[in-house]
C-alpha positions in Angstrom: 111.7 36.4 52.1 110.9 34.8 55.0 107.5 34.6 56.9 107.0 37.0 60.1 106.3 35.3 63.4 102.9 35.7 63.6 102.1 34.0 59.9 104.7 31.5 60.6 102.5 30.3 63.7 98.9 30.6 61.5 100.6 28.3 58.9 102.3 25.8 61.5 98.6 26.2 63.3 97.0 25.0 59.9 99.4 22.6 59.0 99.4 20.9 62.7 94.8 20.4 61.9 95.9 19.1 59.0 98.2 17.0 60.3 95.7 15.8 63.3 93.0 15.1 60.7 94.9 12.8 58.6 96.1 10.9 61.8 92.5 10.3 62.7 92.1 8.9 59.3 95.2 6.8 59.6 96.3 8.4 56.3 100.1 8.4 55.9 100.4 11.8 54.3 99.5 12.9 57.9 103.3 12.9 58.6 104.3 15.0 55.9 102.3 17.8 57.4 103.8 17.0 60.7 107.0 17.6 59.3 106.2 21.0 58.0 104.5 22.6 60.8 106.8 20.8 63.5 109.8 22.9 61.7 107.8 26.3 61.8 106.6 25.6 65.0 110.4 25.4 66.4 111.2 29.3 65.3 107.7 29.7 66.9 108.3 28.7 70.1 112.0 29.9 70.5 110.6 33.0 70.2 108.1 32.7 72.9 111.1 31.6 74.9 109.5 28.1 75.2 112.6 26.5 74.9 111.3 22.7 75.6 108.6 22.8 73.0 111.0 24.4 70.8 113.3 21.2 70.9 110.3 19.0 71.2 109.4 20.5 67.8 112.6 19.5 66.5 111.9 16.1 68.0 108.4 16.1 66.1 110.0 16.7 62.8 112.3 13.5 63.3 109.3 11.7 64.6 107.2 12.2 61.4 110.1 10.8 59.6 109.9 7.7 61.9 106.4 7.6 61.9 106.1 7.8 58.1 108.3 4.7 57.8 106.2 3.3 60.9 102.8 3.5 59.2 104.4 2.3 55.7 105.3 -1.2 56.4 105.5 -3.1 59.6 107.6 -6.5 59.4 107.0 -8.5 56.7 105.4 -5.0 54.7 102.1 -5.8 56.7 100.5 -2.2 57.4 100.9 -1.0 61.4 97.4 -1.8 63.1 95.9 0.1 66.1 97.1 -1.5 69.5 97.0 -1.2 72.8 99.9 -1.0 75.6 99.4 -2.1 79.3 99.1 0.1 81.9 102.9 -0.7 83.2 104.6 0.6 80.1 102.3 3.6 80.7 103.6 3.6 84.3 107.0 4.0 83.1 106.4 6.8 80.6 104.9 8.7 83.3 107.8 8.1 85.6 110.2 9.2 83.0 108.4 12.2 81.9 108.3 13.2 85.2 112.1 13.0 85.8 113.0 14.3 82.7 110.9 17.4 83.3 112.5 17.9 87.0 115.9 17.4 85.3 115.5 19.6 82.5 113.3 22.4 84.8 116.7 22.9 86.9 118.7 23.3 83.9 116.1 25.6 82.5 115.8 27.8 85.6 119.4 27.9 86.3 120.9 28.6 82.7 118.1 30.5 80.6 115.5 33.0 80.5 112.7 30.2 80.4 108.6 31.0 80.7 107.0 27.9 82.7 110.3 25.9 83.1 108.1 23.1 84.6 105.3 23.3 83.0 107.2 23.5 79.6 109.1 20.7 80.5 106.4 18.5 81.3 104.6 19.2 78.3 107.5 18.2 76.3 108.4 15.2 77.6 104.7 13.9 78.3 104.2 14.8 74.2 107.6 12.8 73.7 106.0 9.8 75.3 102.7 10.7 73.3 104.1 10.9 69.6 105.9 8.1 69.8 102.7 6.3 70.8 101.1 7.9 68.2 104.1 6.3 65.5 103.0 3.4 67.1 100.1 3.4 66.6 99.2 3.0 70.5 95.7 3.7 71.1 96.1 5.3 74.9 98.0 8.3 73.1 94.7 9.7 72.9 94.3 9.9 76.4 98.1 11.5 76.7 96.8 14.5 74.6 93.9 15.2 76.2 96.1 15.9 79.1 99.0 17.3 77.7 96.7 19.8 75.5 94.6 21.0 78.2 97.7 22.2 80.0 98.9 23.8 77.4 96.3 25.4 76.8 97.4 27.8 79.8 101.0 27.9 78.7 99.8 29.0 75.6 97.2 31.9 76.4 100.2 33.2 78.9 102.3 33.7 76.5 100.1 35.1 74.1 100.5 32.4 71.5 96.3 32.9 70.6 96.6 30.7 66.8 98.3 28.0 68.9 95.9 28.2 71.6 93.1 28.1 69.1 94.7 24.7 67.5 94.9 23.2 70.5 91.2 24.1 71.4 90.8 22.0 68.5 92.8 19.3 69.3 90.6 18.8 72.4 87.6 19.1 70.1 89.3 16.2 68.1 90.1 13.9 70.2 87.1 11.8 70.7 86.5 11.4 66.8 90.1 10.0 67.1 89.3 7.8 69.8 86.2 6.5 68.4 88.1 6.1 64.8 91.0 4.4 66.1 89.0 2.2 68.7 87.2 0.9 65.2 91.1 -0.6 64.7 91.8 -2.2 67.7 91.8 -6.1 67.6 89.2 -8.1 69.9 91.7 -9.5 72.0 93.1 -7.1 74.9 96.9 -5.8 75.1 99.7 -6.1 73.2 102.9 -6.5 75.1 106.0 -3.6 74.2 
């Protein structure tokens, strides 16, 4: 029997803390949780006709597979350590996101029904830079987030998503414990080159 909407977002909610917790322990099983929620979280979305998050969900559930092998072993079966990236490579992720989400807003517009075409598409492509800084284990995807979930925050309430809205309330909350766990992490010396 499958779960209504409304419970499929409340678990995907639940799953997503734990999910974020873990991460800001740097425990592994963080991805499995990712996994789940990110494929509930895609029927969620669609049927908020949020289209972009609804494939960037899709795109979450591929990315805990690649950050679970990320986190396992780096070369040589050393674990992945906290880094840092320069501000260029951010540069460039901005850039993208931002043409990405023009590219995809058009589409959006032109071809569906889409709520926040934009907005929706910036989100998506901003957390698409994000996670993978995240798999990464980038430190700067901290900052990323608090960005990306304080807009969404307003996508969210629009569209009546309030379990989602709460989560990301929480995100916010939990992002400086993340910062400050991951800075612990970081080596001494400054950035590390992509």
């Amino acid at each position: 029997m499958p779960l209504p909407a409304v419970n499929r977002e409340v678990v995907a909610a639940i799953l997503s803390v734990v999910y974020l917790l873990l991460a800001i322990r740097q425990q592994i099983s963080c991805w499995l949780a990712a996994f789940v929620s990110s494929c509930l979280y895609v029927w969620v979305y669609f049927d908020a006709q949020l289209y972009m998050e609804s494939s960037l969900s899709v795109f979450y559930a591929i990315m805990a597979i690649y950050g679970f092998y990320q986190w396992r072993g780096a070369a040589g079966g050393a674990t992945l350590s906290v880094r840092r990236w320069p501000l260029r490579s951010h540069a460039l992720g901005l850039a993208a996101t931002l043409a990405m989400s023009i590219l995809t807003s058009y589409a959006l517009r032109r071809y569906t029904p889409a709520a926040w075409p934009f907005v929706d598409s910036m989100i998506t492509w901003a957390s698409v830079y994000a996670t993978f800084l995240v798999a990464r284990k980038v430190y700067e995807n901290w900052y990323w987030w608090l960005v990306i979930d304080s807009v969404a925050l307003v996508v969210y309430y629009a569209r009546h998503l309030y379990p989602t809205l709460l989560l990301f309330v929480l995100y916010l909350v939990l992002i400086g414990p993340g910062m400050r766990e991951w800075r612990r992490g970081l080596p001494t010396a400054g950035h590390v080159a992509l």
